[in-house]
MMTF fields as JSON, N, C-alpha, C and O atoms, coordinates in Angstrom:
{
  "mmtfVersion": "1.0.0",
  "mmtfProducer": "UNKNOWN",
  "numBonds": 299,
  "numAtoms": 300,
  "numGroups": 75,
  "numChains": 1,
  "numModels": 1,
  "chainsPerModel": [1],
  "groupsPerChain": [75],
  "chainIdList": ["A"],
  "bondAtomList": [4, 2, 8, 6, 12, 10, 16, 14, 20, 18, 24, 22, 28, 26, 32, 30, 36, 34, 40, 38, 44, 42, 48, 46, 52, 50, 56, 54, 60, 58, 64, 62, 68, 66, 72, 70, 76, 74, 80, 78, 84, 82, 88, 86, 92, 90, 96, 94, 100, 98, 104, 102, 108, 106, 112, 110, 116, 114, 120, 118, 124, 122, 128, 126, 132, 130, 136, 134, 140, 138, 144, 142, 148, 146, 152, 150, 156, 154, 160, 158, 164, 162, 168, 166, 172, 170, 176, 174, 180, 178, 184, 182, 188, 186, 192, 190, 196, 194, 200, 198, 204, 202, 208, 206, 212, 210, 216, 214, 220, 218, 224, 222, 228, 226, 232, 230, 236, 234, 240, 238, 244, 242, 248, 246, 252, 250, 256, 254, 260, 258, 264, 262, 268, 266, 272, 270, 276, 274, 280, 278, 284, 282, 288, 286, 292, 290, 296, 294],
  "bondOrderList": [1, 1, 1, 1, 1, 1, 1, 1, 1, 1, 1, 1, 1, 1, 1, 1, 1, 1, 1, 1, 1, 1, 1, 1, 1, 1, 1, 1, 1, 1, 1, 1, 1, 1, 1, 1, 1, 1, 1, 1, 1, 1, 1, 1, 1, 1, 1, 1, 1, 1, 1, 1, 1, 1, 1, 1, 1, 1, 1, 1, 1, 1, 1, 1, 1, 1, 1, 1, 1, 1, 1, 1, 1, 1],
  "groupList": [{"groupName": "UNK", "atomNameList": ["N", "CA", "C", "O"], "elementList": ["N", "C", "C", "O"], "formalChargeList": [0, 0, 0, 0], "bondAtomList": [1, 0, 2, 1, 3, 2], "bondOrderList": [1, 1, 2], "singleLetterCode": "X", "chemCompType": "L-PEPTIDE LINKING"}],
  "groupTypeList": [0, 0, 0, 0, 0, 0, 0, 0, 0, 0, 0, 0, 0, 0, 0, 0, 0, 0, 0, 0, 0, 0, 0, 0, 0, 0, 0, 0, 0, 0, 0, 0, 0, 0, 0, 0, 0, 0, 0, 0, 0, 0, 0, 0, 0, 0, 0, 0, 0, 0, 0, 0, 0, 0, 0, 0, 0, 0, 0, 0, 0, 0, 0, 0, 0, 0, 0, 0, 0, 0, 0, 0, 0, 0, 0],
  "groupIdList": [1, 2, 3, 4, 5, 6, 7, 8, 9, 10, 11, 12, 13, 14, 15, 16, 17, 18, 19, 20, 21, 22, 23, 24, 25, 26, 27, 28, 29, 30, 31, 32, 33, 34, 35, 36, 37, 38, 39, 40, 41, 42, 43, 44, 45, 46, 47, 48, 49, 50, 51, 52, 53, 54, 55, 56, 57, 58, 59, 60, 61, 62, 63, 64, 65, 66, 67, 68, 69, 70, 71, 72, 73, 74, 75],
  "secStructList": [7, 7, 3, 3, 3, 3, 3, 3, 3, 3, 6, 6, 6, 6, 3, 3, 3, 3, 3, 3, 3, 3, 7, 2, 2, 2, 2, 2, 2, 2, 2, 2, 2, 2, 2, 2, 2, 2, 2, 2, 2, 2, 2, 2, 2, 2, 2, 2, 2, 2, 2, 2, 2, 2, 2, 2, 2, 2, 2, 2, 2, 2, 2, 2, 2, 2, 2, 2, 2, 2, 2, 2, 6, 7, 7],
  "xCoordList": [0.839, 0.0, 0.883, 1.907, 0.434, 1.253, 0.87, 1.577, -0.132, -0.934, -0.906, -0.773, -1.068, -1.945, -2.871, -2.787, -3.626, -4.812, -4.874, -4.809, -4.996, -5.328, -6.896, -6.856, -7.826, -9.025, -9.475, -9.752, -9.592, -9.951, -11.228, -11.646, -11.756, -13.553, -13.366, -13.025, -13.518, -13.751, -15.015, -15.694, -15.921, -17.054, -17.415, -18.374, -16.461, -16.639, -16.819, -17.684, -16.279, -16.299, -16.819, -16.999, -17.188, -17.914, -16.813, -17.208, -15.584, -14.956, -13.728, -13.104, -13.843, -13.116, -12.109, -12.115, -10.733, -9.377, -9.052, -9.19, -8.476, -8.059, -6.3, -5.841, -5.692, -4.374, -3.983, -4.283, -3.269, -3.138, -1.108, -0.425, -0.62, 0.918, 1.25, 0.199, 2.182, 2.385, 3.811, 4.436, 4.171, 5.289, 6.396, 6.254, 7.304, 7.872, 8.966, 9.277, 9.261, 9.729, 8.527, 8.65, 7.396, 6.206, 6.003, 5.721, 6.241, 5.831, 6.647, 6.185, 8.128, 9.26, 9.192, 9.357, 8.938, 8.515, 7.13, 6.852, 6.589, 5.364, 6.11, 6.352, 6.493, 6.894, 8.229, 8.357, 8.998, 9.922, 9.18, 9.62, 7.824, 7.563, 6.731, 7.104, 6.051, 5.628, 6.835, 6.721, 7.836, 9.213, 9.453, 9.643, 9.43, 9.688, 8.422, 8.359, 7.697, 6.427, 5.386, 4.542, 5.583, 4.385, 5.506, 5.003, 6.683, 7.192, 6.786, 6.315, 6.879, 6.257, 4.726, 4.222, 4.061, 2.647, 2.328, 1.447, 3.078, 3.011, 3.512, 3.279, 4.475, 4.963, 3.772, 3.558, 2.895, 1.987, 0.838, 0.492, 0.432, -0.69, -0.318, -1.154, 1.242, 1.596, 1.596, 1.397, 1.947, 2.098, 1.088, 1.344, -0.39, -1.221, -2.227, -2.858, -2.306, -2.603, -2.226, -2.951, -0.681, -0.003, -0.192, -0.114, -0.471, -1.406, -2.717, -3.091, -3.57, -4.649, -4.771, -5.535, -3.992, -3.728, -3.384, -4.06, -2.469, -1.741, -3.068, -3.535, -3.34, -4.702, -6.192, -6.872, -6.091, -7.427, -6.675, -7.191, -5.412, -5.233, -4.796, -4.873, -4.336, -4.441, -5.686, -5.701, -6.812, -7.985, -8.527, -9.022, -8.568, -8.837, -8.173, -8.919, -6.99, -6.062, -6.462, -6.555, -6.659, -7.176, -8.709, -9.006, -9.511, -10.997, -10.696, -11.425, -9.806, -9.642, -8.931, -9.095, -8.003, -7.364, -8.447, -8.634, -9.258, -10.264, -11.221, -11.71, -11.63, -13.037, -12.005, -12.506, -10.766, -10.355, -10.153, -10.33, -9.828, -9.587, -11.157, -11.341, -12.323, -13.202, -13.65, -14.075, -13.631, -13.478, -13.161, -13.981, -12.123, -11.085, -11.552, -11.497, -11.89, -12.507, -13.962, -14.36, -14.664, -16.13, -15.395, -16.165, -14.646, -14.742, -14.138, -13.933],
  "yCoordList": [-1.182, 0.0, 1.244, 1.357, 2.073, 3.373, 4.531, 5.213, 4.343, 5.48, 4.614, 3.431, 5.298, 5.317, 6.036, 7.251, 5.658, 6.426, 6.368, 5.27, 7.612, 7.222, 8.418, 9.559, 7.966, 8.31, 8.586, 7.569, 9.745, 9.803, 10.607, 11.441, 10.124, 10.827, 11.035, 10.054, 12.215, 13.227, 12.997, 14.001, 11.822, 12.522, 13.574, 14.188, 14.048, 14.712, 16.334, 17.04, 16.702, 18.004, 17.974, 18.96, 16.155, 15.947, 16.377, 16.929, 16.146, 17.101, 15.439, 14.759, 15.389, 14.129, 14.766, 15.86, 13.543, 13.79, 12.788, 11.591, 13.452, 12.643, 12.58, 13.391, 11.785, 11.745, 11.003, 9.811, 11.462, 10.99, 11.046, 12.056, 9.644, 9.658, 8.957, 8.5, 8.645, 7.689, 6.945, 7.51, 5.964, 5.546, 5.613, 4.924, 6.506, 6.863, 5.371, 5.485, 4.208, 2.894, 2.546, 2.371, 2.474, 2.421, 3.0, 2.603, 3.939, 5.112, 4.991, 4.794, 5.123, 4.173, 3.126, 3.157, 2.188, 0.765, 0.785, -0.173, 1.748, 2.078, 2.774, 2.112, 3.827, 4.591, 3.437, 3.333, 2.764, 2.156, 1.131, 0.756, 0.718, -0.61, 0.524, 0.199, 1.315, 2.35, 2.455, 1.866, 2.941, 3.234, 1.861, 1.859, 1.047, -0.412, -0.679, -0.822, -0.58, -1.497, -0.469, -0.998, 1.076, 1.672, 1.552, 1.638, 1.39, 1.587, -0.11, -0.251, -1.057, -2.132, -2.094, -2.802, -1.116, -1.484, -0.305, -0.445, 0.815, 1.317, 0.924, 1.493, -0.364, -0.939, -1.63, -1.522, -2.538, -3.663, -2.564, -2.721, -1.754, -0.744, -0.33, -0.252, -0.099, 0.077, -0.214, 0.33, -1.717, -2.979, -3.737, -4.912, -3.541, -3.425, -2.665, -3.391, -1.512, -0.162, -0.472, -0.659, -0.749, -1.127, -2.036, -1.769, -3.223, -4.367, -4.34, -4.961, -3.58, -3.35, -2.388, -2.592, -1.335, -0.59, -1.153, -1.219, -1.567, -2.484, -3.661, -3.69, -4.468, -5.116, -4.07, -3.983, -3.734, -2.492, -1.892, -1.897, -1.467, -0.85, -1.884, -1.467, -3.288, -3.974, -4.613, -5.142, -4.827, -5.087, -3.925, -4.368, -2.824, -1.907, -1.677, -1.329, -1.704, -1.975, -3.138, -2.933, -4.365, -5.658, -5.243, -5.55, -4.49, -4.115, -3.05, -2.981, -2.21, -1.548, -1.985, -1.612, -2.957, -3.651, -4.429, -4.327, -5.272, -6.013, -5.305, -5.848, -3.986, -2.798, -2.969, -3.772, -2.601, -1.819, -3.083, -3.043, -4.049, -5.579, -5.993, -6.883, -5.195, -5.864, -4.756, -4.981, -3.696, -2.672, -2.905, -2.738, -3.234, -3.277, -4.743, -4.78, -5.624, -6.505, -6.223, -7.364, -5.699, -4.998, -3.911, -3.17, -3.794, -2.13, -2.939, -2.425],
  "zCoordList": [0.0, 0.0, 0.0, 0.674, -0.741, -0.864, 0.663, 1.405, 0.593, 2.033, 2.475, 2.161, 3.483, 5.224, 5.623, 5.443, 6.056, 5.963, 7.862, 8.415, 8.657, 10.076, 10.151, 9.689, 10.652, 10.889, 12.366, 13.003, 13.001, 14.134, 14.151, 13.348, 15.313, 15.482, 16.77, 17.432, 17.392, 18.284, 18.881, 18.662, 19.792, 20.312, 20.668, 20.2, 21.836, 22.262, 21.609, 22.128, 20.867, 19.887, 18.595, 17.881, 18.16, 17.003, 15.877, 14.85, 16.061, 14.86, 14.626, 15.441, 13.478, 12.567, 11.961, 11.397, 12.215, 11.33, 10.611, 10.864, 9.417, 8.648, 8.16, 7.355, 8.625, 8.431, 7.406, 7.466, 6.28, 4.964, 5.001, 5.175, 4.781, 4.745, 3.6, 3.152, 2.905, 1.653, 2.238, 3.136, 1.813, 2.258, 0.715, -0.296, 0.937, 0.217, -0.932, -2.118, -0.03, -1.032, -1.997, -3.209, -1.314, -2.121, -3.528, -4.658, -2.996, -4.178, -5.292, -6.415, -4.995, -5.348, -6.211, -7.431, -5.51, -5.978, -7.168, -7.891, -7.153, -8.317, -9.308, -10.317, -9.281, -10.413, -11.406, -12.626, -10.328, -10.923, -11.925, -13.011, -11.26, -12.188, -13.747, -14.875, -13.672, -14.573, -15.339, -16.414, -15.184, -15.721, -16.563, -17.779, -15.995, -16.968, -18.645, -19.866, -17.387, -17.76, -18.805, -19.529, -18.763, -19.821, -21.673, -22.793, -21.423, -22.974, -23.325, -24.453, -22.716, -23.287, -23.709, -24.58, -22.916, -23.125, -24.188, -25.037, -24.082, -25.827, -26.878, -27.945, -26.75, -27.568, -28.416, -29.624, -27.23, -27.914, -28.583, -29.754, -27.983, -28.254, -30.011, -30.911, -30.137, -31.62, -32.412, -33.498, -31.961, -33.252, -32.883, -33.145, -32.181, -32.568, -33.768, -34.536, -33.849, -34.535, -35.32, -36.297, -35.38, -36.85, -37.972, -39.171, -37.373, -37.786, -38.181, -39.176, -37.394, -37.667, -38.824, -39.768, -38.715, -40.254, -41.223, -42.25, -41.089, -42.403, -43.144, -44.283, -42.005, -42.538, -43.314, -44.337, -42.562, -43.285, -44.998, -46.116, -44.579, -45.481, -46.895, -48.051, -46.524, -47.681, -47.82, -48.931, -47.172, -47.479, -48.37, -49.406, -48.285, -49.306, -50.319, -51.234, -50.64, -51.602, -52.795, -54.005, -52.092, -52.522, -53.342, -54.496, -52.396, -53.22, -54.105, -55.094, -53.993, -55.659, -56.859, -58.021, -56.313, -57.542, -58.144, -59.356, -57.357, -58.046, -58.775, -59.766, -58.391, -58.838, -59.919, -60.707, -60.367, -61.434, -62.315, -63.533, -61.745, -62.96, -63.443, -64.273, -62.785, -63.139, -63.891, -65.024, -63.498, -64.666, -66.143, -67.046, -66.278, -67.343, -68.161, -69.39, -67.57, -68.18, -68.437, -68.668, -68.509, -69.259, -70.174, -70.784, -70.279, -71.514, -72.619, -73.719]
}
């Protein structure tokens, strides 16, 4: 856990605290794995996109070569 959370309630004055701390290896220990771990996951996100473009874009490629061969065979 990164926080700590400490919660105190006051009967007597009706008045509530809230103590908010982070533990600084924590925090540490998060950013380091972010630091590793987001250039891999924009990696896959890319050569995803990329793939998915490339497919779209030779699937459409593929339907105009055929429009135009079928073209060309009627005239």
């Amino acid at each position: 856990s990164i926080f700590k959370m400490e919660w105190r309630d006051k009967e007597s004055d009706g008045e509530t605290y809230i103590k908010i701390n982070w533990e600084e290896e924590a925090a540490f220990r998060l950013l380091d794995s972010l630091k590793s771990n987001v250039p891999k996951a924009s990696e896959a996100v890319y050569d995803y996109v990329k793939k998915y473009h490339l497919g779209h874009a030779s699937s459409e490629l593929r339907k105009s070569l055929q429009n135009d061969a079928e073209h060309a065979i009627r005239i």
